[in-house]
LUMLUMDREN-2810 file (N, C-alpha, C; in Angstrom, 1 decimal):
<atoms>
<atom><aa>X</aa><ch>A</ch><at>N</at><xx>227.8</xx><yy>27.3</yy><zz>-173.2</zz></atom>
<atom><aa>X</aa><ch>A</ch><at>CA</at><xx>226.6</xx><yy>27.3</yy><zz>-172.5</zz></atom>
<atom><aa>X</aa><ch>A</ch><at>C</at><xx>225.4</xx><yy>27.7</yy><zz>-173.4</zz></atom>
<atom><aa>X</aa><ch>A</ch><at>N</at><xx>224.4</xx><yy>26.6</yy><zz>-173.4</zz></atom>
<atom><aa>X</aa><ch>A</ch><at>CA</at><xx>223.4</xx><yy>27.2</yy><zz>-174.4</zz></atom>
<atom><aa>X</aa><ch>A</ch><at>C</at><xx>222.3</xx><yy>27.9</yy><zz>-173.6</zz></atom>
<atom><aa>X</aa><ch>A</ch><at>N</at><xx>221.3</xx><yy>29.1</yy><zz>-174.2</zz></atom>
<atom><aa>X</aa><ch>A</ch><at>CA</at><xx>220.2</xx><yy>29.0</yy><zz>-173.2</zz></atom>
<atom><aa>X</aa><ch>A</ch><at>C</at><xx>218.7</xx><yy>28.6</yy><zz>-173.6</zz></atom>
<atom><aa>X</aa><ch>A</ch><at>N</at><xx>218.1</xx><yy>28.2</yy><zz>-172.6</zz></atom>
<atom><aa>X</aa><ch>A</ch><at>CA</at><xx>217.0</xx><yy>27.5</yy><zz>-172.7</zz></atom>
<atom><aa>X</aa><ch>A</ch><at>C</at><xx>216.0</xx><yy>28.0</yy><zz>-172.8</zz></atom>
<atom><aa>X</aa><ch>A</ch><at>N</at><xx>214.8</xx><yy>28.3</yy><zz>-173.7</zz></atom>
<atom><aa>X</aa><ch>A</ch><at>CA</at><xx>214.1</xx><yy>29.3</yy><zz>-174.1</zz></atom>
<atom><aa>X</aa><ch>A</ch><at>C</at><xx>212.5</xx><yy>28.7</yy><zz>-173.3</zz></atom>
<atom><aa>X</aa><ch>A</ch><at>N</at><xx>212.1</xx><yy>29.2</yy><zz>-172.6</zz></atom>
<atom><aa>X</aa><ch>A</ch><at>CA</at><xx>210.6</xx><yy>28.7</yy><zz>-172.2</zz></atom>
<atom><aa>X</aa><ch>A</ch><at>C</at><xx>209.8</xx><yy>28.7</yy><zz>-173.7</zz></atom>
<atom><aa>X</aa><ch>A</ch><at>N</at><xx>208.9</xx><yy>27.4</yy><zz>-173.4</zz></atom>
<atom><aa>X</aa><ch>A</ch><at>CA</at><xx>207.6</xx><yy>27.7</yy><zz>-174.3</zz></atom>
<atom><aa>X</aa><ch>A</ch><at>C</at><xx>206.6</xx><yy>28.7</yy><zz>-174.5</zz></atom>
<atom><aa>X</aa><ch>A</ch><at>N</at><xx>207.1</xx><yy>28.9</yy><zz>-175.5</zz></atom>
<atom><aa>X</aa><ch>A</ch><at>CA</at><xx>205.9</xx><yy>30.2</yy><zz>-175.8</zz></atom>
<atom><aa>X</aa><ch>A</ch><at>C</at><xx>204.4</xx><yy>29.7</yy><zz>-175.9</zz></atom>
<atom><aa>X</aa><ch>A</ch><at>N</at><xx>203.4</xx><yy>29.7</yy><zz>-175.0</zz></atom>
<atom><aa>X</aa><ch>A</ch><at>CA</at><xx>202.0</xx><yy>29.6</yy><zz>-174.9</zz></atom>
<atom><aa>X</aa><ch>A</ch><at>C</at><xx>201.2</xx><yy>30.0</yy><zz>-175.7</zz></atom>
<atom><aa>X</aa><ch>A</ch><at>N</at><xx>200.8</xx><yy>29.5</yy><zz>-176.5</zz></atom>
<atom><aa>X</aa><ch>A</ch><at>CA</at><xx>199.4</xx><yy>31.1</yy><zz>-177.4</zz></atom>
<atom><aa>X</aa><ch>A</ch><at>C</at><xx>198.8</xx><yy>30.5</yy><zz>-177.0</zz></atom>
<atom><aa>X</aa><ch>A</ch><at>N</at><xx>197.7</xx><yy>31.9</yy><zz>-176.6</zz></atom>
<atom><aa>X</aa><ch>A</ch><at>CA</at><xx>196.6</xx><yy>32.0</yy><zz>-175.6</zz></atom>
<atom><aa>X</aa><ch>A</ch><at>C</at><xx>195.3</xx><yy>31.4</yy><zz>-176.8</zz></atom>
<atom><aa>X</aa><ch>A</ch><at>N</at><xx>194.3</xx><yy>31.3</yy><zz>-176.4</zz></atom>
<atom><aa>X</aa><ch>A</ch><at>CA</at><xx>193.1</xx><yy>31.0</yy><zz>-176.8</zz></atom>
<atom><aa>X</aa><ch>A</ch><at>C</at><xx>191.9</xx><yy>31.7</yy><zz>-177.0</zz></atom>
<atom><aa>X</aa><ch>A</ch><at>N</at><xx>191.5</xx><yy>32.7</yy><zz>-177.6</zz></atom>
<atom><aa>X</aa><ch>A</ch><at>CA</at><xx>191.0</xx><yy>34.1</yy><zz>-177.4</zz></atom>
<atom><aa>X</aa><ch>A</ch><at>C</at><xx>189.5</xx><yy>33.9</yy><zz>-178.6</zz></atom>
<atom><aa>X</aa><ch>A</ch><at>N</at><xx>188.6</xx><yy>34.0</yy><zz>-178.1</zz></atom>
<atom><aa>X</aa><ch>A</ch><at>CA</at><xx>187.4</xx><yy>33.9</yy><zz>-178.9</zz></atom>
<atom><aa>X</aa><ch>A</ch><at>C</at><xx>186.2</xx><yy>35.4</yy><zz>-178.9</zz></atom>
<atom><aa>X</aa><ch>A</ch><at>N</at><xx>185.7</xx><yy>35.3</yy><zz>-180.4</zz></atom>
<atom><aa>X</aa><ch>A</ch><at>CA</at><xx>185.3</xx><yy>36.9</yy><zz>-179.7</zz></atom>
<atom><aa>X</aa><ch>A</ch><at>C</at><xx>183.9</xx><yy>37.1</yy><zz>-179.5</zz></atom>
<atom><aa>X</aa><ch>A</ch><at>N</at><xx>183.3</xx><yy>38.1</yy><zz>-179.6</zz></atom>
<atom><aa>X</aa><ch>A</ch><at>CA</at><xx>182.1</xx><yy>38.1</yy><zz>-179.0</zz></atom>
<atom><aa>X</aa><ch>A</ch><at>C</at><xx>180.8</xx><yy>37.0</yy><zz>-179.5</zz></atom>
<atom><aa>X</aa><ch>A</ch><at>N</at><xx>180.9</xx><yy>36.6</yy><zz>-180.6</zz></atom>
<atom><aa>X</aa><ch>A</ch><at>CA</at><xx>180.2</xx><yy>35.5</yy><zz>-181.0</zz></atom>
<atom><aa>X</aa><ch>A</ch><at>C</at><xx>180.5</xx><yy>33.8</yy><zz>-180.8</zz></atom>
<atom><aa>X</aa><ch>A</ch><at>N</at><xx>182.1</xx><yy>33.8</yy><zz>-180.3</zz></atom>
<atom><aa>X</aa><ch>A</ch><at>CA</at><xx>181.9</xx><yy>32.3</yy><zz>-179.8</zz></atom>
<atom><aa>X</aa><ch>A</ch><at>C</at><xx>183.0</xx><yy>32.0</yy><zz>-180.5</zz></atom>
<atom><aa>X</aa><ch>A</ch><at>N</at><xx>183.6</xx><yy>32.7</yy><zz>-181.8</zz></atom>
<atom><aa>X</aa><ch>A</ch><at>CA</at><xx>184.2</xx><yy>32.4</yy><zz>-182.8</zz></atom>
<atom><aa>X</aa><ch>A</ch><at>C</at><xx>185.6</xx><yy>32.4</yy><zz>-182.3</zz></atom>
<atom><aa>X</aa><ch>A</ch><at>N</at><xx>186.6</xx><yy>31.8</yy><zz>-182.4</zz></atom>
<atom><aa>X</aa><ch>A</ch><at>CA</at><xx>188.5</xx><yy>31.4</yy><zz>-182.4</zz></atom>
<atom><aa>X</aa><ch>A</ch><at>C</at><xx>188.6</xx><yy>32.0</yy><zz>-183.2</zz></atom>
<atom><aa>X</aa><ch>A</ch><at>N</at><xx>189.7</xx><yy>32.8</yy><zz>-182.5</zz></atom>
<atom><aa>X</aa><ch>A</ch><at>CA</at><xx>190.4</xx><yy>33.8</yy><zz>-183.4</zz></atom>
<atom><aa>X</aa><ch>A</ch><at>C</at><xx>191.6</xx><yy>33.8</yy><zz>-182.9</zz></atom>
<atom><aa>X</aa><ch>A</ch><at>N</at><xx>192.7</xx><yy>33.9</yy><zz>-184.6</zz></atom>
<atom><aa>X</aa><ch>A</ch><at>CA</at><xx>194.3</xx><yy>33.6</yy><zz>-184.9</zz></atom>
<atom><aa>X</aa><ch>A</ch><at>C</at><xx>195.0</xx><yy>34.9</yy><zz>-185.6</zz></atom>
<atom><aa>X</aa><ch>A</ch><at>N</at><xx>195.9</xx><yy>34.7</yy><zz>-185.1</zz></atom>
<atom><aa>X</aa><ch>A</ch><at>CA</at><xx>196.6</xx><yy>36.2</yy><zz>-185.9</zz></atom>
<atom><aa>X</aa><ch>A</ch><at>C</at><xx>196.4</xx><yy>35.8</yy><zz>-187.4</zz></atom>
<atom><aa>X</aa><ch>A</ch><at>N</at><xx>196.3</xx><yy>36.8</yy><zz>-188.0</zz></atom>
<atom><aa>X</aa><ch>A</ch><at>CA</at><xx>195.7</xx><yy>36.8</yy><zz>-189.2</zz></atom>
<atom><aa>X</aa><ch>A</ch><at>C</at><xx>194.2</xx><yy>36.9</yy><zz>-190.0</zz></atom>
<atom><aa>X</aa><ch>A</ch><at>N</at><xx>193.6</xx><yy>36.9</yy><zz>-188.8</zz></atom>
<atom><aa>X</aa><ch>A</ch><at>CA</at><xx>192.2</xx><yy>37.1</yy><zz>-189.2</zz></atom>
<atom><aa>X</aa><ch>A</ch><at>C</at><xx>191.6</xx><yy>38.3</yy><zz>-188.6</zz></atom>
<atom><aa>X</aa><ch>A</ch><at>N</at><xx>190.9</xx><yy>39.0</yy><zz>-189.7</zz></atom>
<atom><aa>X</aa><ch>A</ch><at>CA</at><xx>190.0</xx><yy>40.1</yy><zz>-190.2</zz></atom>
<atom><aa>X</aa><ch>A</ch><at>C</at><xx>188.7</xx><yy>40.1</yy><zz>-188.5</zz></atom>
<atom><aa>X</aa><ch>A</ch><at>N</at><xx>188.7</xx><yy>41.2</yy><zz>-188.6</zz></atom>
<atom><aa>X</aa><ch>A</ch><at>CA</at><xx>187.9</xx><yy>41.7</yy><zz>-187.5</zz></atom>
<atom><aa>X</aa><ch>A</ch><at>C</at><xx>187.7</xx><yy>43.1</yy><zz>-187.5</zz></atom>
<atom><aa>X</aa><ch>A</ch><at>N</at><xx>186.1</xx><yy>43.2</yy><zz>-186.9</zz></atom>
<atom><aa>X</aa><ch>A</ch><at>CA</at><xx>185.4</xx><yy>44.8</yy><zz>-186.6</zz></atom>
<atom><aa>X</aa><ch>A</ch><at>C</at><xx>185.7</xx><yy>45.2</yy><zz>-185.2</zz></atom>
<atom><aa>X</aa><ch>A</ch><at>N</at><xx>185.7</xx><yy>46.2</yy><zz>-185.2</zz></atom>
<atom><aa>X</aa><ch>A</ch><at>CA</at><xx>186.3</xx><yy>46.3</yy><zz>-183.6</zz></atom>
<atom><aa>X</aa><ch>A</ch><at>C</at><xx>185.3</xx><yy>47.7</yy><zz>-183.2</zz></atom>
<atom><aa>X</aa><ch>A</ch><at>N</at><xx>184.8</xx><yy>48.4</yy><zz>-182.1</zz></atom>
<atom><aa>X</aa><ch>A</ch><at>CA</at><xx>184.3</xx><yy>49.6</yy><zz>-182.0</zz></atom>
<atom><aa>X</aa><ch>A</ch><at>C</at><xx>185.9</xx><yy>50.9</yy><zz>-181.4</zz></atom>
<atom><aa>X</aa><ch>A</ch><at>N</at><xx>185.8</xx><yy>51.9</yy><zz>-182.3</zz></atom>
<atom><aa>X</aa><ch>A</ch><at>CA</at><xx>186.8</xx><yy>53.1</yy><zz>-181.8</zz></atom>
<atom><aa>X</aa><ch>A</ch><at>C</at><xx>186.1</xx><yy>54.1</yy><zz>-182.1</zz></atom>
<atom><aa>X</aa><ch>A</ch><at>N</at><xx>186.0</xx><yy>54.9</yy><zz>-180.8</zz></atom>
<atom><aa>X</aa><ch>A</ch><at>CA</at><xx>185.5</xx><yy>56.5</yy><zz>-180.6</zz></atom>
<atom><aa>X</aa><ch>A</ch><at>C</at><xx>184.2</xx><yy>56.6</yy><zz>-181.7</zz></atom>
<atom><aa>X</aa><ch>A</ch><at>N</at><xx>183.2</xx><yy>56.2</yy><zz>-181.9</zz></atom>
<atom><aa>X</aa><ch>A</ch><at>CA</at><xx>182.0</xx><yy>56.1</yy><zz>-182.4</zz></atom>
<atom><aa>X</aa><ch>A</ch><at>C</at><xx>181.9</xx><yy>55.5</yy><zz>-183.4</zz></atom>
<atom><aa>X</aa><ch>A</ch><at>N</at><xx>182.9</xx><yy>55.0</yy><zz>-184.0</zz></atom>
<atom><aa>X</aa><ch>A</ch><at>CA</at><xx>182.7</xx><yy>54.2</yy><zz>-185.3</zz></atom>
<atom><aa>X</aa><ch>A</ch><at>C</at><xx>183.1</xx><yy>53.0</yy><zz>-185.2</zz></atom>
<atom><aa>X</aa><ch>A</ch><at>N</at><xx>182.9</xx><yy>51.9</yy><zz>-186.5</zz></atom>
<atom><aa>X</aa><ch>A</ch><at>CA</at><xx>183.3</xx><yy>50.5</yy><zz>-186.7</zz></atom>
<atom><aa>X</aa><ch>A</ch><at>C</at><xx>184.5</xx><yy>50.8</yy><zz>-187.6</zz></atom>
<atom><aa>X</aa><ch>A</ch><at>N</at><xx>185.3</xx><yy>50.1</yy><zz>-187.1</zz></atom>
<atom><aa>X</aa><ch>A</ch><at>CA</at><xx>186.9</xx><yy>49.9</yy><zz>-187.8</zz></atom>
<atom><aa>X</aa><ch>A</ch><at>C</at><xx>187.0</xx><yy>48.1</yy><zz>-188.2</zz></atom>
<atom><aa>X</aa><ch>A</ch><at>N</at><xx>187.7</xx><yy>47.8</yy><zz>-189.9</zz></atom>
<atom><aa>X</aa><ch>A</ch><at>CA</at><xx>187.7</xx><yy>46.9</yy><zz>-189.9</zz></atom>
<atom><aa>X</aa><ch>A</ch><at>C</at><xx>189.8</xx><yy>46.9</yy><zz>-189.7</zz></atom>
<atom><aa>X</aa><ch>A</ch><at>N</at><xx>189.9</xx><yy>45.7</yy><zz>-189.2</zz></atom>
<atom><aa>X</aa><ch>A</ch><at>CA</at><xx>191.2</xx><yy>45.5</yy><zz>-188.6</zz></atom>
<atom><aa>X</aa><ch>A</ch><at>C</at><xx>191.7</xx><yy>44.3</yy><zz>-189.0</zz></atom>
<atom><aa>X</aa><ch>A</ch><at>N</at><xx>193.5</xx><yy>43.9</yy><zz>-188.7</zz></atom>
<atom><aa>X</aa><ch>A</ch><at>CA</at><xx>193.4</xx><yy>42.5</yy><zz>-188.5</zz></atom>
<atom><aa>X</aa><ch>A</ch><at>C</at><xx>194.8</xx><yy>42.6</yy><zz>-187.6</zz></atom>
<atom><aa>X</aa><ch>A</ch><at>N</at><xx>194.0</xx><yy>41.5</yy><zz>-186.9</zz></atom>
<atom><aa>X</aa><ch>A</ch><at>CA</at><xx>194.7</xx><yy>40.6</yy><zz>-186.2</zz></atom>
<atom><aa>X</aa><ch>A</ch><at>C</at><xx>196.5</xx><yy>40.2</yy><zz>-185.9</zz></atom>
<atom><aa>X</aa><ch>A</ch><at>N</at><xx>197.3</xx><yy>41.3</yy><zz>-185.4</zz></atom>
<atom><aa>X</aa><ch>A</ch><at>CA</at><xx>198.8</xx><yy>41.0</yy><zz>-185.1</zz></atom>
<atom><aa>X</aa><ch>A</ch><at>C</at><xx>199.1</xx><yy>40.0</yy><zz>-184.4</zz></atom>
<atom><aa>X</aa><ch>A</ch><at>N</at><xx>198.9</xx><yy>40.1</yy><zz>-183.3</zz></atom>
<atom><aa>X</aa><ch>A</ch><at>CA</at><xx>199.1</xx><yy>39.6</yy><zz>-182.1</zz></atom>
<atom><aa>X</aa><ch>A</ch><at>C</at><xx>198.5</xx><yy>38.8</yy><zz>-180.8</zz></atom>
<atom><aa>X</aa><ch>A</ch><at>N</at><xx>198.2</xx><yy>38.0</yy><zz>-180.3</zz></atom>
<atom><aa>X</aa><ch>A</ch><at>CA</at><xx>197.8</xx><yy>37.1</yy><zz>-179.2</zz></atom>
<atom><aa>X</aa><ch>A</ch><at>C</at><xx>198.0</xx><yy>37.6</yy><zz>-178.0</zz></atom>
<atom><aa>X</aa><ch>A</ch><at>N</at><xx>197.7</xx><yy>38.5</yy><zz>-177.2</zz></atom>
<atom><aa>X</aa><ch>A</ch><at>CA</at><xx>198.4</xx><yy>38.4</yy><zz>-176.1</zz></atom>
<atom><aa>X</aa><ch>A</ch><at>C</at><xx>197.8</xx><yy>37.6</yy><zz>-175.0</zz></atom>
<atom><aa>X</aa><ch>A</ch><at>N</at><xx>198.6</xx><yy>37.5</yy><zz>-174.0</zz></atom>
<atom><aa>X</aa><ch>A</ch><at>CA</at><xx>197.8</xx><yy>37.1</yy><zz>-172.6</zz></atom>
<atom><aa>X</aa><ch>A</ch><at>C</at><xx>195.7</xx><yy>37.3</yy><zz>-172.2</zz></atom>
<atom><aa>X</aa><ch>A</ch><at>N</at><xx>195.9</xx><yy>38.5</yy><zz>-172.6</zz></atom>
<atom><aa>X</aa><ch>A</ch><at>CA</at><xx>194.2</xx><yy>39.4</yy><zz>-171.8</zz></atom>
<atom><aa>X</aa><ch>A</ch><at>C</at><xx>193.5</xx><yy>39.6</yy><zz>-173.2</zz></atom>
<atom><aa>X</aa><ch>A</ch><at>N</at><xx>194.9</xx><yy>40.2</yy><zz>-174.0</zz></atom>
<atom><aa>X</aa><ch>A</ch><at>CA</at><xx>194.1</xx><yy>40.7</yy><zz>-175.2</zz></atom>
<atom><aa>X</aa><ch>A</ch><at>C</at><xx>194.7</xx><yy>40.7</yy><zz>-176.5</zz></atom>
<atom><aa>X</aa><ch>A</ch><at>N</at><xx>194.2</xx><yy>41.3</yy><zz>-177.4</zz></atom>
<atom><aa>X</aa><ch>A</ch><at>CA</at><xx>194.8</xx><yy>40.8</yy><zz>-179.2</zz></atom>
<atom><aa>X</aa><ch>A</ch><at>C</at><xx>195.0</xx><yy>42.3</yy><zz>-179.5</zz></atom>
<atom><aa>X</aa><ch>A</ch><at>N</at><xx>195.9</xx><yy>42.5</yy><zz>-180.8</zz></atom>
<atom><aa>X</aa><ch>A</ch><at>CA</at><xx>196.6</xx><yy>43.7</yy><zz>-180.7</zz></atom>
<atom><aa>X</aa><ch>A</ch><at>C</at><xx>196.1</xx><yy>42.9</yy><zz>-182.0</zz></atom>
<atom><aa>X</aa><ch>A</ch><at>N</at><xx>195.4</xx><yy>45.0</yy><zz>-182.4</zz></atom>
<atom><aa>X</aa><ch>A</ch><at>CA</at><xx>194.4</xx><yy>44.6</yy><zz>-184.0</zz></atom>
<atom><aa>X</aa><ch>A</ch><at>C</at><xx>194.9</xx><yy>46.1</yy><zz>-184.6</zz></atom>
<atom><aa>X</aa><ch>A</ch><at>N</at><xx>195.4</xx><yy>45.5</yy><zz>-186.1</zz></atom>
<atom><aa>X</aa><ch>A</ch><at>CA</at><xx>196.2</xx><yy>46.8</yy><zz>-187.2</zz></atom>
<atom><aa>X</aa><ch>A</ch><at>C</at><xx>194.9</xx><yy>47.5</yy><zz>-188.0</zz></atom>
<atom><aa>X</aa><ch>A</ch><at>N</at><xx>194.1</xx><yy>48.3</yy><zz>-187.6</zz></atom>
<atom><aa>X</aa><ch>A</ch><at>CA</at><xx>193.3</xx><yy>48.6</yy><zz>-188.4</zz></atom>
<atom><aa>X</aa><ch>A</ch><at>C</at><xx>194.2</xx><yy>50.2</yy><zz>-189.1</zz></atom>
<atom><aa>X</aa><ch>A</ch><at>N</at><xx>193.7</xx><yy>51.5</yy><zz>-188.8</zz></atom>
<atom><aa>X</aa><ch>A</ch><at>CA</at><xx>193.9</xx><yy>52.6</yy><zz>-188.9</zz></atom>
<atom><aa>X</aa><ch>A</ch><at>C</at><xx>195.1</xx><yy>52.9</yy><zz>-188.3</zz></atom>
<atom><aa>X</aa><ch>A</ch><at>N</at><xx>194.9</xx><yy>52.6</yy><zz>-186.8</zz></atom>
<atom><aa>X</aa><ch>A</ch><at>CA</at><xx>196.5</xx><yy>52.2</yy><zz>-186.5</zz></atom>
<atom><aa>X</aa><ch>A</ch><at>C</at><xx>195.9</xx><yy>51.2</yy><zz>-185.2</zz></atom>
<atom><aa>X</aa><ch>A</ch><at>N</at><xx>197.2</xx><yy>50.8</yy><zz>-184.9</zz></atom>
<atom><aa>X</aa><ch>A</ch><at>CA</at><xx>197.3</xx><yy>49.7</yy><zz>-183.7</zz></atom>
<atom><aa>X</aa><ch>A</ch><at>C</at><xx>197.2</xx><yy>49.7</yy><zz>-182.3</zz></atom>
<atom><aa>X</aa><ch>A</ch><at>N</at><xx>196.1</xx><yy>49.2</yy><zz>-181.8</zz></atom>
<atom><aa>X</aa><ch>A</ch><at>CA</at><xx>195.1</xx><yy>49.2</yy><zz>-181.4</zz></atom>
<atom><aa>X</aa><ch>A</ch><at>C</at><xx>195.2</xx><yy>47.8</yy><zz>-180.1</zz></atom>
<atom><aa>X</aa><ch>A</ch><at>N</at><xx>195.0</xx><yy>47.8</yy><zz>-178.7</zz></atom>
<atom><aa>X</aa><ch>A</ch><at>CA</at><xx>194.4</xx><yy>46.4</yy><zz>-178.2</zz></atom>
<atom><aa>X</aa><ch>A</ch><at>C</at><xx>193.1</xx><yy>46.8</yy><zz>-177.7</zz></atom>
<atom><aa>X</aa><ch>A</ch><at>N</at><xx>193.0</xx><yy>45.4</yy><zz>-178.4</zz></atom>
<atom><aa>X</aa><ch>A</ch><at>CA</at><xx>191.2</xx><yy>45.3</yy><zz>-177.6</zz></atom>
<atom><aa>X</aa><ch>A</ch><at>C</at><xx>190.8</xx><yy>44.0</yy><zz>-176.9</zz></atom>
<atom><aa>X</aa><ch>A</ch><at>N</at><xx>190.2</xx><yy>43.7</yy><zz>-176.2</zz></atom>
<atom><aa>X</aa><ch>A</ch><at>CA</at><xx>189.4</xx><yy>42.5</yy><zz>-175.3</zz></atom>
<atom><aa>X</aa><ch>A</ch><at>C</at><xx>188.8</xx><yy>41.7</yy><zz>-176.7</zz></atom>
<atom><aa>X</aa><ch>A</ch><at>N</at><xx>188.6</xx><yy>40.3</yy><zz>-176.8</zz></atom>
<atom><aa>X</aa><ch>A</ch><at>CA</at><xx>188.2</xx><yy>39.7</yy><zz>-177.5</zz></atom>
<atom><aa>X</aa><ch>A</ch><at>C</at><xx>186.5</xx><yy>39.6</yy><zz>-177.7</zz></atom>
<atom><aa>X</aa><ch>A</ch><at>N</at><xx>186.3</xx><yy>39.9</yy><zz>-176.2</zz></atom>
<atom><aa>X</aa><ch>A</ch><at>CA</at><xx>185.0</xx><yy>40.4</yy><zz>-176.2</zz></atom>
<atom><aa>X</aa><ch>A</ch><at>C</at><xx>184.8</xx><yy>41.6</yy><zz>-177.1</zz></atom>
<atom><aa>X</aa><ch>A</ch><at>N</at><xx>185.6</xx><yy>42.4</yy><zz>-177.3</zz></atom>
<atom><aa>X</aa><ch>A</ch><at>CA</at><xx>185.1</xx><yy>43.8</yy><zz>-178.2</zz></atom>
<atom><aa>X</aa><ch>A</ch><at>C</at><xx>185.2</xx><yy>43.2</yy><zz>-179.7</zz></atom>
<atom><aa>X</aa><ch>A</ch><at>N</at><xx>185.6</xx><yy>42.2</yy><zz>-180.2</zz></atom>
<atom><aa>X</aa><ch>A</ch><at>CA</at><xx>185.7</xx><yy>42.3</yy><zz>-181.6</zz></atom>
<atom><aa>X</aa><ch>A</ch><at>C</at><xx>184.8</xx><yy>41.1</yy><zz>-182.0</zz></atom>
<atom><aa>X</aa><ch>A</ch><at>N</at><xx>184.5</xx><yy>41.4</yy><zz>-183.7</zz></atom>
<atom><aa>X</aa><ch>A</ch><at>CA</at><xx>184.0</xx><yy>40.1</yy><zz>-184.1</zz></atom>
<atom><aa>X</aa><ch>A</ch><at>C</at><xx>184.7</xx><yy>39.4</yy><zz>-184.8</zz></atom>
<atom><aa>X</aa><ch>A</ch><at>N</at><xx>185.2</xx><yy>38.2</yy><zz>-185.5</zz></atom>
<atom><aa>X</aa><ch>A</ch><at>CA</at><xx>185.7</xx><yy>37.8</yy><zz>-186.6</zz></atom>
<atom><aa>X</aa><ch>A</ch><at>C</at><xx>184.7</xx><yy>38.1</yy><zz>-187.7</zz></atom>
<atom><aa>X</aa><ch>A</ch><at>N</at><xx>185.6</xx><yy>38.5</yy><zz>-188.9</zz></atom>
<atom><aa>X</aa><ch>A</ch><at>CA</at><xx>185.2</xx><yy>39.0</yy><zz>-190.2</zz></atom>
<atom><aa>X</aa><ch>A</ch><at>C</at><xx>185.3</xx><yy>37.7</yy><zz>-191.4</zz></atom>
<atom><aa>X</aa><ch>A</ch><at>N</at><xx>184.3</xx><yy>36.9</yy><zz>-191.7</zz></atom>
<atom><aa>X</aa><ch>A</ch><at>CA</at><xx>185.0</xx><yy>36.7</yy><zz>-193.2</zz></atom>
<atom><aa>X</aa><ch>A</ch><at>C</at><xx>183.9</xx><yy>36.1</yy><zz>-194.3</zz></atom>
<atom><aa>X</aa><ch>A</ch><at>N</at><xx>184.4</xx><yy>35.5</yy><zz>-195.0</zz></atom>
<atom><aa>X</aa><ch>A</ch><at>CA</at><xx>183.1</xx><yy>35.3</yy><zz>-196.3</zz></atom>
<atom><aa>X</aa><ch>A</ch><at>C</at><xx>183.1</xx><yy>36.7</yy><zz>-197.1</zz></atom>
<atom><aa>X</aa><ch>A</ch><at>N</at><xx>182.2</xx><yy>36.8</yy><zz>-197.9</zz></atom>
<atom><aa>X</aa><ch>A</ch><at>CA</at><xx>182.0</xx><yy>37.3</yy><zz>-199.2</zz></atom>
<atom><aa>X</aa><ch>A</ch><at>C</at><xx>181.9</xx><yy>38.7</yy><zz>-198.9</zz></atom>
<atom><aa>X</aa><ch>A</ch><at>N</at><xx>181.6</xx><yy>39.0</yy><zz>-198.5</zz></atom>
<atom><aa>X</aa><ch>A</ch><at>CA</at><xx>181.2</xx><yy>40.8</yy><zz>-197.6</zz></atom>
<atom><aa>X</aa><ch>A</ch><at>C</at><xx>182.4</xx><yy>41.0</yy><zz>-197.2</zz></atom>
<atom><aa>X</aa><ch>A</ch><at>N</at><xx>183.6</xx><yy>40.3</yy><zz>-196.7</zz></atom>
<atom><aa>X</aa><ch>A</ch><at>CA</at><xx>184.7</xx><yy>40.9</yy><zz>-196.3</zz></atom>
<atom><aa>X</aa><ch>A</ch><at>C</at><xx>185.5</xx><yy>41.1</yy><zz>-197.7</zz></atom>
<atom><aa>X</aa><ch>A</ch><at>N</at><xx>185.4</xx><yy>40.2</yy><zz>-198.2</zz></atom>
<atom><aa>X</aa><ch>A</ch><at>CA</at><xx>186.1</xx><yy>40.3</yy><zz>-199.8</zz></atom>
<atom><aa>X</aa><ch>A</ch><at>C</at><xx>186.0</xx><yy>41.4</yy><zz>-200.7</zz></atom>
<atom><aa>X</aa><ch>A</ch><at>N</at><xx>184.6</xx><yy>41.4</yy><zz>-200.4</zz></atom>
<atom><aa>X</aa><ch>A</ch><at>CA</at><xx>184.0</xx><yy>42.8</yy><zz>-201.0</zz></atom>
<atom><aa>X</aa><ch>A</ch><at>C</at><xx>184.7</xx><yy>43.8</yy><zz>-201.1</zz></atom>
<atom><aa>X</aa><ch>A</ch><at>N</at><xx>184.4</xx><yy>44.0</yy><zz>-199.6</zz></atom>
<atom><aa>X</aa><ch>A</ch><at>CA</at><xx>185.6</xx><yy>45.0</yy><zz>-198.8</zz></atom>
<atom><aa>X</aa><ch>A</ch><at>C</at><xx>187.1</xx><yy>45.3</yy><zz>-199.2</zz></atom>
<atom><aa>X</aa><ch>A</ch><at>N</at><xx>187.4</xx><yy>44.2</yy><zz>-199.2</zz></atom>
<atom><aa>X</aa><ch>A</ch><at>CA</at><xx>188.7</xx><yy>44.4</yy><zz>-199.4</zz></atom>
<atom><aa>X</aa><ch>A</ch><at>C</at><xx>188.9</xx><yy>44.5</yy><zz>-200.6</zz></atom>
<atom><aa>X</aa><ch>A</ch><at>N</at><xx>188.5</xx><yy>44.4</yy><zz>-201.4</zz></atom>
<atom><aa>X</aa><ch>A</ch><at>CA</at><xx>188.5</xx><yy>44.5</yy><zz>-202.9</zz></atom>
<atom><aa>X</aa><ch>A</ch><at>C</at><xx>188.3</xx><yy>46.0</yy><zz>-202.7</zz></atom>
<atom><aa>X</aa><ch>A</ch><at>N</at><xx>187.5</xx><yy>46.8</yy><zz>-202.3</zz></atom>
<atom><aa>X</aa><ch>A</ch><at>CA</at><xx>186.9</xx><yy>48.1</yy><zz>-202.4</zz></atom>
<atom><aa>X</aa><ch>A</ch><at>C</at><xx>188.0</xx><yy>48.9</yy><zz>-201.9</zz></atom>
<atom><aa>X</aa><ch>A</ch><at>N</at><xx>189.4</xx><yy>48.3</yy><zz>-201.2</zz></atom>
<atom><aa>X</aa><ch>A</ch><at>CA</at><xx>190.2</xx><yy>49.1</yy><zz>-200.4</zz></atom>
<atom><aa>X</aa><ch>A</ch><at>C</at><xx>191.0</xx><yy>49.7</yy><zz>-201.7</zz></atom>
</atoms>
């Protein structure tokens, strides 16, 4: 007997500027008074599960997508 695995759905989650966002991609997010830069694990249903400092869900509305030359920067500077 084999068993039959439902489709896994990934959700569609855009963030506060309008922008599509996939696991994998760089985002600012707001925690306890500061800007954290993060990225992107997980998709969920409501919300996206972001690895900055530590791991974190937030509403897609809470984050922006990060990229271009200023994030490079950045991460060069880590």
């Amino acid at each position: 007997m084999t068993k039959i695995k439902k489709e896994q759905v990934i959700p569609e989650h855009h963030d506060i500027l309008g922008n599509l966002l996939s696991v994998g991609d760089y985002v600012a997010y707001p925690e306890t008074n500061t800007l954290i830069v993060g990225k992107i694990e997980k998709l969920n249903p409501k919300m996206v599960r972001v690895k900055g400092v530590w791991t974190s869900l937030k509403y897609p509305a809470d984050v922006v997508k990060l990229d271009g030359p200023m994030l490079t920067a950045y991460l060069l500077k880590l």
